[in-house]
Each structure stands twice: as structure tokens, then as C-alpha cells.
Residue frames as a rotation matrix with the C-alpha (Angstrom) as fourth column:
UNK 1
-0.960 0.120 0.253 -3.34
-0.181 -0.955 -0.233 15.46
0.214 -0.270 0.939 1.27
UNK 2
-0.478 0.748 -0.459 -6.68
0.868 0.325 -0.375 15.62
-0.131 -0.578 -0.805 3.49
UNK 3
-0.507 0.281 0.815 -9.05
-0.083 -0.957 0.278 18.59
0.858 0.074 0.508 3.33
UNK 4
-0.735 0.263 -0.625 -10.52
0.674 0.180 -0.716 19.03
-0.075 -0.948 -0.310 6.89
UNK 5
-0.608 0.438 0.662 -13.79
-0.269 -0.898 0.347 20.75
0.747 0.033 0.664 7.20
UNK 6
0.116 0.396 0.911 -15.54
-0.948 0.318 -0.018 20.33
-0.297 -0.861 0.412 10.50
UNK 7
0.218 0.177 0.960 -16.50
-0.752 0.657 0.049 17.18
-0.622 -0.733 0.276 11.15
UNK 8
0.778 0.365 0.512 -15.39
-0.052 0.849 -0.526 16.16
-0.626 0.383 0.679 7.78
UNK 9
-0.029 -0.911 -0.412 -12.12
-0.485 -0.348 0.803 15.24
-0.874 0.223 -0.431 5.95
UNK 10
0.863 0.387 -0.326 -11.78
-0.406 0.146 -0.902 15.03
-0.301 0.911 0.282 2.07
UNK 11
0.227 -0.848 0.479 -9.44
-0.049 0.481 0.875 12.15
-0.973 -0.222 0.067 1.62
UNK 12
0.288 -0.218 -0.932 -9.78
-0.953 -0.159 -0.257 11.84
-0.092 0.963 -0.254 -2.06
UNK 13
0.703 -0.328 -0.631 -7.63
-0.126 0.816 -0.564 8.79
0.700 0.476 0.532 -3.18
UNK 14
-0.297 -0.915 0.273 -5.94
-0.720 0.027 -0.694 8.80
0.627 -0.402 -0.667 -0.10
UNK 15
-0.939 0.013 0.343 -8.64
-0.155 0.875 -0.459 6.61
-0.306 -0.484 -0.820 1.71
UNK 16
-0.475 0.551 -0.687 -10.74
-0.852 -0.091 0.516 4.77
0.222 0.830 0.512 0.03
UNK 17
0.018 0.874 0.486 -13.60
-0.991 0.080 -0.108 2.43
-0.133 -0.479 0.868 0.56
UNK 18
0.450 -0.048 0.892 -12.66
0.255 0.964 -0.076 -1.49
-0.856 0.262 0.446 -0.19
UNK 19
0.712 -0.634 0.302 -10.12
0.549 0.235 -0.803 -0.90
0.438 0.737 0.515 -3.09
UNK 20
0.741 -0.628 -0.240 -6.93
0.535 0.335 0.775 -1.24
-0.406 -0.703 0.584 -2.44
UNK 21
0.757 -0.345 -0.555 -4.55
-0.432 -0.901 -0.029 2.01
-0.490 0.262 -0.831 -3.12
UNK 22
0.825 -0.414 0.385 -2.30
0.520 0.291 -0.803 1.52
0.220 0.863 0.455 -6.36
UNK 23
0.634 -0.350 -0.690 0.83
-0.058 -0.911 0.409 3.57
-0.771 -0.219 -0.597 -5.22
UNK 24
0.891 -0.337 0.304 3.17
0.319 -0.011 -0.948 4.72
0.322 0.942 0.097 -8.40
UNK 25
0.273 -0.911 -0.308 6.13
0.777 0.020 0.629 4.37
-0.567 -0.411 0.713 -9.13
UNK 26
0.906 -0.350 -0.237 8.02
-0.415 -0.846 -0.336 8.10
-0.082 0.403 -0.912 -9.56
UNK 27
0.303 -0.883 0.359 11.53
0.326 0.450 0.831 6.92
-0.895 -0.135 0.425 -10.63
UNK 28
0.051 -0.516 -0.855 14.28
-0.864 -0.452 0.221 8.14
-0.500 0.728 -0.469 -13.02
UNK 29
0.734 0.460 0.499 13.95
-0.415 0.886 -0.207 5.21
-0.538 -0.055 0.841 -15.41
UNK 30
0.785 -0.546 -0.294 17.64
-0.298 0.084 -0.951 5.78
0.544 0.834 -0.097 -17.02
UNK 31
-0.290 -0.944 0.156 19.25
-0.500 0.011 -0.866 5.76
0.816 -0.329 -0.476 -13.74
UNK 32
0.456 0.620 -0.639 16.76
0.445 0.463 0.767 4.15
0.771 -0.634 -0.065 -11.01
UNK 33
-0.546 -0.379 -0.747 18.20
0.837 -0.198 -0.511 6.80
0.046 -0.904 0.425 -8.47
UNK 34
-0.822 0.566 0.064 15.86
-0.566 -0.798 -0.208 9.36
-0.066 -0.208 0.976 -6.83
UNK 35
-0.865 0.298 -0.403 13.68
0.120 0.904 0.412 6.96
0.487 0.308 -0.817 -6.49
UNK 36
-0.021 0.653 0.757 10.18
-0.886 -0.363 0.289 8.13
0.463 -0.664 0.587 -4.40
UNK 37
-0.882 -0.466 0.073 10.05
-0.403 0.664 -0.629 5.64
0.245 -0.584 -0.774 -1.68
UNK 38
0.136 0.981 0.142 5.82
-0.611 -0.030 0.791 4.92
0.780 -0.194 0.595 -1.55
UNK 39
0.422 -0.006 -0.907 6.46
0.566 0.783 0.259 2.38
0.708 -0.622 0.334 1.21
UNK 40
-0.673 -0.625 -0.395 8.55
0.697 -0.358 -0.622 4.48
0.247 -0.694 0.676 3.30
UNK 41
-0.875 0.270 0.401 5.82
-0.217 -0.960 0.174 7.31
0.432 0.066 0.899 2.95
UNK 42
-0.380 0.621 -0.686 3.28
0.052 0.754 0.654 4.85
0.924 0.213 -0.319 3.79
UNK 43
0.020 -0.157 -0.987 4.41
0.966 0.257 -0.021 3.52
0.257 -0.954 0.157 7.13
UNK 44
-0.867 -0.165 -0.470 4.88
0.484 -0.498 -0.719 7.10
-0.115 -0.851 0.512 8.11
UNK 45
-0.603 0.798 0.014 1.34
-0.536 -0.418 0.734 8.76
0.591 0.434 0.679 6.10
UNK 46
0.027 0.598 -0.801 -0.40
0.687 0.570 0.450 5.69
0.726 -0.563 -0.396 8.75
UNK 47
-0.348 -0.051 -0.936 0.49
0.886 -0.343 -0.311 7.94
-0.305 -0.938 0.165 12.05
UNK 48
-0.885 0.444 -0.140 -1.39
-0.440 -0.896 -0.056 11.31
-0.151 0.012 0.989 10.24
UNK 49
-0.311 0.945 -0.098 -4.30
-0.343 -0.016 0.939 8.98
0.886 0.326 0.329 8.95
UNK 50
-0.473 0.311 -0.824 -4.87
0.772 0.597 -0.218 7.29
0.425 -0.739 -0.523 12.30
UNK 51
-0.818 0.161 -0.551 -5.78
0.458 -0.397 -0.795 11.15
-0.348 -0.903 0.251 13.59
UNK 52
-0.876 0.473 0.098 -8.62
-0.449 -0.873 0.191 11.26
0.176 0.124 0.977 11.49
UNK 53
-0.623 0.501 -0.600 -10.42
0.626 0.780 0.001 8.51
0.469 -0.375 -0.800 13.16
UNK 54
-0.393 0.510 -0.766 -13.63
0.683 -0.396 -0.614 10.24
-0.616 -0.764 -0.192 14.28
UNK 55
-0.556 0.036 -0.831 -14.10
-0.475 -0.834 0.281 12.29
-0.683 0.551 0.480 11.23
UNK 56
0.506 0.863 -0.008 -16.67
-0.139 0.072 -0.988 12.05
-0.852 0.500 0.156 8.54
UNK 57
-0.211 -0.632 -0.745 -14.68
-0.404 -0.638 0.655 11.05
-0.890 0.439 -0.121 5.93
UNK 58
0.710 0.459 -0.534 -15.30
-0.469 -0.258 -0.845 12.00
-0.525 0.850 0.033 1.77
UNK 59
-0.121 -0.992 -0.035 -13.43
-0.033 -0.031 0.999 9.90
-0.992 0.122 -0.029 -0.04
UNK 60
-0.209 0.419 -0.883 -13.34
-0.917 -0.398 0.028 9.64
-0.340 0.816 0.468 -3.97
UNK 61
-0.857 -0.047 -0.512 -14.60
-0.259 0.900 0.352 6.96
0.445 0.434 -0.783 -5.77
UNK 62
-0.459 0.653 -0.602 -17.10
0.302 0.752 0.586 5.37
0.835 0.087 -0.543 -3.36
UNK 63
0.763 0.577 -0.291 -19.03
0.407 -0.080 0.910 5.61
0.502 -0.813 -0.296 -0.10
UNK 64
0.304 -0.709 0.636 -17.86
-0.863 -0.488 -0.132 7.31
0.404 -0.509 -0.760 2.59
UNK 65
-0.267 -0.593 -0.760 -15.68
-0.082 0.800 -0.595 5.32
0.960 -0.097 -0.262 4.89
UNK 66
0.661 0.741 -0.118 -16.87
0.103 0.066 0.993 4.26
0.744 -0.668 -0.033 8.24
UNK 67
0.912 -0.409 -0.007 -13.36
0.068 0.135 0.989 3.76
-0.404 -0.902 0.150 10.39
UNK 68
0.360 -0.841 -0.404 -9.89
-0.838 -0.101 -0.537 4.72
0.410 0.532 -0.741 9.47
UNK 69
-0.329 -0.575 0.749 -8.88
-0.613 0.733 0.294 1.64
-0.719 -0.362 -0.594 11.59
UNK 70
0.418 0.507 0.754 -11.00
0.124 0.790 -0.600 -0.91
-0.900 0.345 0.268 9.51
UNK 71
0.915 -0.227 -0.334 -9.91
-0.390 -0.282 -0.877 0.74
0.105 0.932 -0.346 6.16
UNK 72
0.468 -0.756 0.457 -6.39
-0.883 -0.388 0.262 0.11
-0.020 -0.526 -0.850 7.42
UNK 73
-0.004 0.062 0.998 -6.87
-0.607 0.793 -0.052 -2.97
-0.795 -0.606 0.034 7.96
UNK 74
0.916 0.235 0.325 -8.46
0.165 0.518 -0.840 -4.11
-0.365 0.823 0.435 4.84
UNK 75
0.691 -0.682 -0.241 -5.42
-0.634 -0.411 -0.655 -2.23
0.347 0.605 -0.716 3.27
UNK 76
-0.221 -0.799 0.559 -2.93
-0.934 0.339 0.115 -4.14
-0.282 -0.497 -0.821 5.68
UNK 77
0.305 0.189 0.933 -5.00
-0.031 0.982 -0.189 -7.80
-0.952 0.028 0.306 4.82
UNK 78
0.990 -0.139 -0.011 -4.90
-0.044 -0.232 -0.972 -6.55
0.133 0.963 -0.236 0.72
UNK 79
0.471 -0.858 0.204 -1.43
-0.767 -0.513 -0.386 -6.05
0.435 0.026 -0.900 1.02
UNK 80
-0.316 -0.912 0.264 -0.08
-0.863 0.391 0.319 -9.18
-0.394 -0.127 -0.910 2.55
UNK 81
0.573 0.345 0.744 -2.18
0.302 0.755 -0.582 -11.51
-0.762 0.558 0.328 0.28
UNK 82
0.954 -0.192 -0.231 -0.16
-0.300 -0.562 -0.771 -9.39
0.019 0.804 -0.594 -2.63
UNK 83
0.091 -0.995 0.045 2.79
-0.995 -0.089 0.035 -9.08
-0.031 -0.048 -0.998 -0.95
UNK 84
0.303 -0.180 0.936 2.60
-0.094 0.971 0.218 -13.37
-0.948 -0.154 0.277 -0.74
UNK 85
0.915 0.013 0.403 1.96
0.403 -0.047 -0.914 -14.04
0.007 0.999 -0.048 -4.37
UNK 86
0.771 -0.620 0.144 5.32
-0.359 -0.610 -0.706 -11.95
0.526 0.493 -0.693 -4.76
UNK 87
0.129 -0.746 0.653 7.23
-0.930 0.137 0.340 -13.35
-0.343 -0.652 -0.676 -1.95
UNK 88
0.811 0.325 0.487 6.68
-0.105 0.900 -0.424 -16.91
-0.576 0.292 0.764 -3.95
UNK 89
0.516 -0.749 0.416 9.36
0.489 -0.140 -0.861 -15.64
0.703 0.648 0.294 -6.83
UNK 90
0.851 -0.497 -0.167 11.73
-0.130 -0.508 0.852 -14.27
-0.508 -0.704 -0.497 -3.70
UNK 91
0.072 -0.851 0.519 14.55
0.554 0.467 0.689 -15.47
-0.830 0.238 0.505 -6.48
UNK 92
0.447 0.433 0.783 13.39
0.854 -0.466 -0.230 -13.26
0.265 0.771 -0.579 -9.31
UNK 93
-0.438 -0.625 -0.646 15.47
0.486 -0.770 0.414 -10.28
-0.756 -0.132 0.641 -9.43
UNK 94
-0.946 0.127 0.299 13.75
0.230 -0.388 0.892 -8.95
0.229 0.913 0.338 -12.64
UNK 95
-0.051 0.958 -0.281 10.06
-0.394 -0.278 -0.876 -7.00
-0.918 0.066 0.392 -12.37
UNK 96
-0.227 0.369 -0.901 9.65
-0.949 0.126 0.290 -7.92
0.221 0.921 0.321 -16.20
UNK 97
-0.721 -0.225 -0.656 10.33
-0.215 0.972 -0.096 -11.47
0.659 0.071 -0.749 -15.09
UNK 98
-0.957 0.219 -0.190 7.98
0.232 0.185 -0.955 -11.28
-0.174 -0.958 -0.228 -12.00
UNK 99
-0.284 0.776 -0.564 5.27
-0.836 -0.488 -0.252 -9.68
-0.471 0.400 0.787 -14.17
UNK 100
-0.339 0.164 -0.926 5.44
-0.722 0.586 0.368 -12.53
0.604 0.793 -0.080 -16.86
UNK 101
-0.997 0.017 0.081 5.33
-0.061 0.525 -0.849 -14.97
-0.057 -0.851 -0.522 -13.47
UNK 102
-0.738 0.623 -0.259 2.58
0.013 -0.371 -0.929 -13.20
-0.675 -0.689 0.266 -11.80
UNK 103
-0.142 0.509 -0.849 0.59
-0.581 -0.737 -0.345 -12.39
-0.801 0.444 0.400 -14.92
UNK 104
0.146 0.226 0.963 1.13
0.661 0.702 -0.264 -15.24
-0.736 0.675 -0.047 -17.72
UNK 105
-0.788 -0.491 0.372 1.85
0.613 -0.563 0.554 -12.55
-0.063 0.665 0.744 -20.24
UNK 106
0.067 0.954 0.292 -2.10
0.990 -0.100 0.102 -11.21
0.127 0.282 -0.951 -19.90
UNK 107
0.437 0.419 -0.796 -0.92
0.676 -0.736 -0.016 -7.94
-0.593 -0.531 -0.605 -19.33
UNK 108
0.163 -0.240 0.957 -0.92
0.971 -0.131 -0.198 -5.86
0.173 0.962 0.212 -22.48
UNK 109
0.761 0.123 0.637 -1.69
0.208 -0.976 -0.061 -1.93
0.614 0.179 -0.769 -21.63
UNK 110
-0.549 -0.801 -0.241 1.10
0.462 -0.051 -0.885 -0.11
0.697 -0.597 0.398 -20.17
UNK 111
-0.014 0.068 0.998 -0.87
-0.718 -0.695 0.037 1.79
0.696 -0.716 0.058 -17.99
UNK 112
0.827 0.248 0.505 -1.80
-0.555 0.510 0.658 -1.40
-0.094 -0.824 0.559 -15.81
UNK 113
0.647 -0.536 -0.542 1.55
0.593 0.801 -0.084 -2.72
0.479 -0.267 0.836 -16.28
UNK 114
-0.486 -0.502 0.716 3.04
-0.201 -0.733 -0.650 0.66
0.851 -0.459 0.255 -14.95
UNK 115
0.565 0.684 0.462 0.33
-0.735 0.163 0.659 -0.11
0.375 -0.711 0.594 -12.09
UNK 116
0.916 0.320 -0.241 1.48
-0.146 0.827 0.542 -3.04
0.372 -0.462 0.805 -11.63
UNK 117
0.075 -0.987 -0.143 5.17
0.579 0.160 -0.800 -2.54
0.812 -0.023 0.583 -11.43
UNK 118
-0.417 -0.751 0.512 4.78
-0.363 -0.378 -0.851 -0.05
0.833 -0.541 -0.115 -9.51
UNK 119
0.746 0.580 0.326 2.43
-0.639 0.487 0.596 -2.35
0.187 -0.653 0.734 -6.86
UNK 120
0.631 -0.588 -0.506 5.44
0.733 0.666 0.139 -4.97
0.255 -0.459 0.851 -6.89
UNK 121
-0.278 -0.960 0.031 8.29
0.244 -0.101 -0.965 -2.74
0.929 -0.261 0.262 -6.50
UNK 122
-0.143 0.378 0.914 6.32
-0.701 -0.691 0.176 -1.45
0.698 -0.616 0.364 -3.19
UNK 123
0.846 0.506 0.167 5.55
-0.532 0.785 0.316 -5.17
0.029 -0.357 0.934 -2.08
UNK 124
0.246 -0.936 -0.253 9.40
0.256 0.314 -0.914 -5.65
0.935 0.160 0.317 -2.97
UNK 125
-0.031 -0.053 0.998 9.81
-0.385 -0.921 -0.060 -2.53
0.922 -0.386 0.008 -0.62
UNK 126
0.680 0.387 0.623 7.56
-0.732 0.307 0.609 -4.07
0.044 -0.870 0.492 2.38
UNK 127
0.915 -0.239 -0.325 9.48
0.154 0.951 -0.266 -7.86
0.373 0.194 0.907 1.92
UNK 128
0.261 -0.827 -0.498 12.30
0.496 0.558 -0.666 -6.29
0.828 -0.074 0.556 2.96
UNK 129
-0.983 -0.087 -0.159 11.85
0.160 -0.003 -0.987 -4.82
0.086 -0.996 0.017 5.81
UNK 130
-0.065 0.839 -0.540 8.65
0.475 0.502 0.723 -5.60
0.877 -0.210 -0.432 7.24
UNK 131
-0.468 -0.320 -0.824 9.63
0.884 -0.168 -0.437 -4.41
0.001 -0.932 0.362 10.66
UNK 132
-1.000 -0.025 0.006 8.63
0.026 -0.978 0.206 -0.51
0.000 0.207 0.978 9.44
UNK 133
-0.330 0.942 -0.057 5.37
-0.517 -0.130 0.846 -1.03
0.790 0.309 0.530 8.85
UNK 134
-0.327 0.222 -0.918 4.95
0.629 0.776 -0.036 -3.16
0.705 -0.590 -0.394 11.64
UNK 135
-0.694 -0.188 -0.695 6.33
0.669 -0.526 -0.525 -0.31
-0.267 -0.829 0.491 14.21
UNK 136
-0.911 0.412 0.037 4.19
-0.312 -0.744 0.591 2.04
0.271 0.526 0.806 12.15
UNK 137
0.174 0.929 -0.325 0.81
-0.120 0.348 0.930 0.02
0.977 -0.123 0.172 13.13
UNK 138
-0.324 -0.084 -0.942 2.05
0.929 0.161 -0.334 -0.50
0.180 -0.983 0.026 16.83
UNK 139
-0.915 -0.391 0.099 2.45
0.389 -0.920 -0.043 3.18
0.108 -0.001 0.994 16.96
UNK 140
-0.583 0.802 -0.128 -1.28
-0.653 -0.368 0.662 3.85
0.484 0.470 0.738 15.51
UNK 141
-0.420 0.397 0.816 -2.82
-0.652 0.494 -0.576 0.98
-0.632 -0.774 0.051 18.16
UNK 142
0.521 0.686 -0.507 -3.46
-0.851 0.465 -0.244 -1.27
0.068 0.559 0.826 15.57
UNK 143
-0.174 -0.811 0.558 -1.24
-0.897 0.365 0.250 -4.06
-0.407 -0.457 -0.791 17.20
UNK 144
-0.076 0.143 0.987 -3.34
0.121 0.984 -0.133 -7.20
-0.990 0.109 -0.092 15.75
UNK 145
0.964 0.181 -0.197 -3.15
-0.156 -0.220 -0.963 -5.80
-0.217 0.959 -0.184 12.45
UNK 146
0.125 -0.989 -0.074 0.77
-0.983 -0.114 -0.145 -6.04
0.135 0.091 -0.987 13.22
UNK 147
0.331 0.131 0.935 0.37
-0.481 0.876 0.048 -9.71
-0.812 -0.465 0.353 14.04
UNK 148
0.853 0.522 -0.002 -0.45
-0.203 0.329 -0.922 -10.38
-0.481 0.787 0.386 10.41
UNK 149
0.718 -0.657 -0.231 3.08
-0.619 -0.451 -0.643 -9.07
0.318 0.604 -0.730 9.47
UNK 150
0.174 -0.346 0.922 4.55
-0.762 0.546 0.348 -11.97
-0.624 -0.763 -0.169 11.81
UNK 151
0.729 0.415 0.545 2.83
-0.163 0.878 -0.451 -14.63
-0.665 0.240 0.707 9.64
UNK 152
0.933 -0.012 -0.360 3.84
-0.333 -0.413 -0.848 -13.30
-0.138 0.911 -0.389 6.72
UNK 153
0.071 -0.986 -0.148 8.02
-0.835 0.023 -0.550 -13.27
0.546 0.163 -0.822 7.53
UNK 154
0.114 -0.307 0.945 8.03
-0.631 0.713 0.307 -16.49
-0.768 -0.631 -0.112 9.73
């Protein structure tokens, strides 16, 4: 959600200055069905932020932001340096196991291992179909940001 006011939109924790957006996982955890899909919402939440390019925008946390394209970006570079690192254990079928991988056991609090799970299952998400997020950044004219997503699956 965005608050528009003239010339300025209050993104909150939707865009955010150099740190890279944590999306949670909402999930029945007895049955893993109903799952919220943050990736799927993503790729399509990219074609409303692209129209506030031109706006003043307030986000929380830090400075304002200078360019929804650049932000984008950073988010799209942040994201496939992650999404490597994960694509490394592409045999791993366990998150517990992919944590311990990824992490060496250093991760003690659940909140940042709830973070983090829910940062891989999303990076799980992208890995398999790439393509979505791709068309999603054509769409939004950010074609050389879609390049990246080439590297990535070749």
C-alpha cells in the first residue's frame, strides 16, 4: 500500500532506500496449503510501483528514494546474488537443511530464521520460474535489468 499526496507517495516498507525487502512467509504451517505467494505478488506489485516514478517518494526507514527504476534495480541485483547462494544447494529439498548450509548453524533467534525462511522459500519461488519476473521487468521498461535474469538460469 502507497499513500499518494501530491507530488508525494508514502511507500513505507514497500520501497525502501538500499535494503533489500524481507518478504514473509504467511503459510498454514500444519498443512503448507494457502500458501501467500510473495513472489507472485511481486512480479505483479513491479507494474503499480513503476507508476510512481516521478513522485517524491517517503519511504520508512531511510532517505527518501531518488528513482523507482534504480531502487528496482538494486532490489533485482540483491536478489540474484541471494537467489545464487541458494541455487548452489539446487539438491536440498529441506529449508532446515538449506538454512544449516547457508548459515553454519549461526542462526539462533527465530525471528531472523523466520526471515530467513521466508527469504529462501521466495528465492525458491523466483528459481523456478524466472521467466515471471523477467516479463514483469520487460513490461515496466526495465529490459537490462531483465538481462541479469538470463545470467542467472543459463
Amino acid at each position: 500500500m502507497v499513500y499518494l499526496c501530491g507530488s508525494h507517495a508514502v511507500s513505507g516498507d514497500v520501497l525502501l532506500h538500499n535494503i533489500f525487502q524481507a518478504p514473509l512467509l504467511d503459510v498454514d504451517l500444519e498443512t503448507f496449503s494457502g500458501r501467500f505467494r510473495n513472489y507472485d505478488a511481486y512480479c505483479t506489485s513491479l507494474l503499480e510501483l513503476r507508476k510512481l516514478e516521478g513522485y517524491q517518494i517517503c519511504p520508512g526507514h531511510r532517505n527518501t528514494v531518488d528513482s523507482v527504476d534504480e531502487t528496482i534495480r538494486f532490489y533485482i541485483r540483491k536478489l540474484l546474488e541471494r537467489a545464487r547462494q541458494v541455487k548452489r544447494y539446487d539438491g536440498i529439498e529441506s529449508i532446515r537443511e538449506l538454512i544449516a548450509h547457508l548459515f553454519s548453524g549461526s542462526l539462533v533467534d527465530p525471528f531472523v530464521v523466520y526471515l530467513k525462511v521466508s527469504e529462501l522459500v521466495f528465492m525458491r519461488d523466483f528459481l523456478a520460474d524466472p521467466g515471471r519476473l523477467e516479463r514483469s521487468l520487460e513490461r515496466i521498461g526495465l529490459a537490462d535489468a531483465a538481462q541479469e535474469l538470463n545470467a542467472l538460469t543459463i
